[in-house]
Each structure stands twice: as C-alpha cells, then as structure tokens.
PAZAPA-4460 file (N, C-alpha, C; in steps of 0.05 Angstrom, whole numbers, plus 32768, in hexadecimal, padded with zeros to 4 digits):
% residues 68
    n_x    n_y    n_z   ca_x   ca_y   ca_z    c_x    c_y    c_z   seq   type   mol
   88A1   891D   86F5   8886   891C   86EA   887B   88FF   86EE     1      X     A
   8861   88FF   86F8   885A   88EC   86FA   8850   88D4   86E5     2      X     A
   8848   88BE   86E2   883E   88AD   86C7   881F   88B5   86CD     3      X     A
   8810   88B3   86BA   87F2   88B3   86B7   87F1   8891   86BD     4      X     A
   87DE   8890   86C8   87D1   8871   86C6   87B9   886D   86BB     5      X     A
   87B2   8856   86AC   8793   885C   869C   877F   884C   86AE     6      X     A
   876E   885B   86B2   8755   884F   86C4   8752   8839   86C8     7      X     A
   8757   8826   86B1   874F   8805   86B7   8764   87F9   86C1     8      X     A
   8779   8800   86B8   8796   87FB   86C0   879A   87EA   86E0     9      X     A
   87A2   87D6   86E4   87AB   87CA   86FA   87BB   87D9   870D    10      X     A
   87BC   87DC   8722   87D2   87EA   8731   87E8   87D5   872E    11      X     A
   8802   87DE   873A   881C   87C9   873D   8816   87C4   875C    12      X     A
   881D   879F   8757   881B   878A   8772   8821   87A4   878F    13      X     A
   883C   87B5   878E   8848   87BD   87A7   8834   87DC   87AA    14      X     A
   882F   87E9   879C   8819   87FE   8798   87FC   87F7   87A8    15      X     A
   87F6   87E2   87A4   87DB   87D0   87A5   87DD   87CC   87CC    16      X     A
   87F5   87C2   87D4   87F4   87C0   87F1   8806   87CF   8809    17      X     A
   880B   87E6   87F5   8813   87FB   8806   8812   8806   881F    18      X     A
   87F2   880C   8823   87E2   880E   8835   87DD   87F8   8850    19      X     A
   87E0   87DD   8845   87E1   87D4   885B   87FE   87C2   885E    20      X     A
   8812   87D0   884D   882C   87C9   885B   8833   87E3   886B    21      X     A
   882E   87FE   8869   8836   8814   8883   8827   8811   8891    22      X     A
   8807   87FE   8892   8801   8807   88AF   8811   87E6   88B1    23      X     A
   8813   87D1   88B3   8822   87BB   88BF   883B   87CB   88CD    24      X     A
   884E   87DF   88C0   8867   87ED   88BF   8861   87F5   88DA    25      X     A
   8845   880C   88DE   8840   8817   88F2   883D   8805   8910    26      X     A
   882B   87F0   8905   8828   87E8   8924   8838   87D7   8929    27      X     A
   8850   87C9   8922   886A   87C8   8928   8875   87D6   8936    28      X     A
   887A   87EF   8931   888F   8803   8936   8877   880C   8950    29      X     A
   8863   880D   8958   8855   880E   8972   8854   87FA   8980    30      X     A
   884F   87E4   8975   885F   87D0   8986   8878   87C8   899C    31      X     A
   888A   87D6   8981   88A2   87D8   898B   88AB   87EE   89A2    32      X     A
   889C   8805   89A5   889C   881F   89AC   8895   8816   89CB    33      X     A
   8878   880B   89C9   8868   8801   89E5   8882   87EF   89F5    34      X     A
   8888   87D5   89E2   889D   87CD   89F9   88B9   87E3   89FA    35      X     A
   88BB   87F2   89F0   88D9   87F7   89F4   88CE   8810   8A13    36      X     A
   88B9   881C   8A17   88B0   882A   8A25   88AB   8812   8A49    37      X     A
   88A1   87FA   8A39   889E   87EF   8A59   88BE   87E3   8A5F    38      X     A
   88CD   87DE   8A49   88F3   87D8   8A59   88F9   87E9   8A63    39      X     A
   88F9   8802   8A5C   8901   881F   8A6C   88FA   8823   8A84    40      X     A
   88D2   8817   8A7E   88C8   881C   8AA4   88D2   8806   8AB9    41      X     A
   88DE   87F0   8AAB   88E5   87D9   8ABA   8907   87E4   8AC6    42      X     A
   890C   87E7   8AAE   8931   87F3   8AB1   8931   8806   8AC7    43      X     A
   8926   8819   8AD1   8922   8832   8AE4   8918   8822   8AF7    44      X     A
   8905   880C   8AFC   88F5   87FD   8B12   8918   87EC   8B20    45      X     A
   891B   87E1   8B0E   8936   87CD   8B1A   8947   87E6   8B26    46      X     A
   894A   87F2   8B17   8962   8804   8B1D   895D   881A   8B42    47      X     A
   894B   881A   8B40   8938   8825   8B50   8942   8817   8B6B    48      X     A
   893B   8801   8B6C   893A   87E9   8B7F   894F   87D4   8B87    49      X     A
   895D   87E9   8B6D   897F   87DA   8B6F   8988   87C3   8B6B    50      X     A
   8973   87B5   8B51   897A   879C   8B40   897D   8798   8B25    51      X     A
   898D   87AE   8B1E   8993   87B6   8B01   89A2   8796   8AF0    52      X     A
   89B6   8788   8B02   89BF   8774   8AF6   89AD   875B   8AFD    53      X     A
   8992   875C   8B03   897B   874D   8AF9   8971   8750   8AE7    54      X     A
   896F   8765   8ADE   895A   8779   8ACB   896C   8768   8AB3    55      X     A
   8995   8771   8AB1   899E   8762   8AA2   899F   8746   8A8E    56      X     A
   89A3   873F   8AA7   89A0   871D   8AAA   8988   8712   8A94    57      X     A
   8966   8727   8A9E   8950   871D   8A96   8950   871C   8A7A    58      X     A
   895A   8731   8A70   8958   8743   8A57   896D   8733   8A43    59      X     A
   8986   8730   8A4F   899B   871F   8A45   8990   86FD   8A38    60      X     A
   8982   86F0   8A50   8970   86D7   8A4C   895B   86D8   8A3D    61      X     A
   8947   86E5   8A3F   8939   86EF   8A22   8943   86F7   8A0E    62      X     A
   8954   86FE   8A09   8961   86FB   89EB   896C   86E5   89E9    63      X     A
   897E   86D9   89F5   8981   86C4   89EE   896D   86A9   89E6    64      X     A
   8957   86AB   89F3   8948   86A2   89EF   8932   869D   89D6    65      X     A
   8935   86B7   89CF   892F   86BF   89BC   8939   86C3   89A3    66      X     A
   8957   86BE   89A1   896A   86B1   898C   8966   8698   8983    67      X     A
   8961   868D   899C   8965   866A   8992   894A   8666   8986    68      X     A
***
C-alpha cells in the first residue's frame, strides 16, 4: 500500500531527480551502445583485411591510456 502525501508536502531530495537521473542513465547506456556498435564495425573491417592484431594492439593502448 502506498503512503498518501499531503499536497504541500515537499517531495524527498531522490524522488525530486528521478527523472533526470534515468534519462542521464539513458543516454549513457546509448552512448555506450553507439560505440560498442562502431568496435564491432571496426573489428569485422580489420578482420576483413587481415589486421586483427592491430585492431588489438589499438584497443589494448587505449585502455591503457585511459587507465592512467
């Protein structure tokens, strides 16, 4: 069962930004979606052309790079 709330009543802080923490959630996770879709077209391009352990290498260095 749910609580009644009274009209004048404040919402709670996490209630209040709900809305724009799932869409932040969302365009994240499309974000994420878009690049994981162009590594795939890259991964099939190398592989294609028969430079899969460049493709490695690149991918390997970008993260690392991206650690530090």
């Amino acid at each position: 069962m749910r609580h009644k709330r009274n009209p004048g009543a404040p919402l709670p802080p996490l209630r209040k930004f709900l809305g724009g923490i799932i869409f932040v959630g969302a365009l994240i996770l499309l974000m994420l979606l878009w690049r994981g879709i162009e590594m795939i077209t890259d991964w099939f391009w190398f592989q294609e052309v028969g430079f899969e352990k460049l493709f490695s290498i690149t991918i390997l260095t970008q993260l690392q790079v991206a650690a530090i």
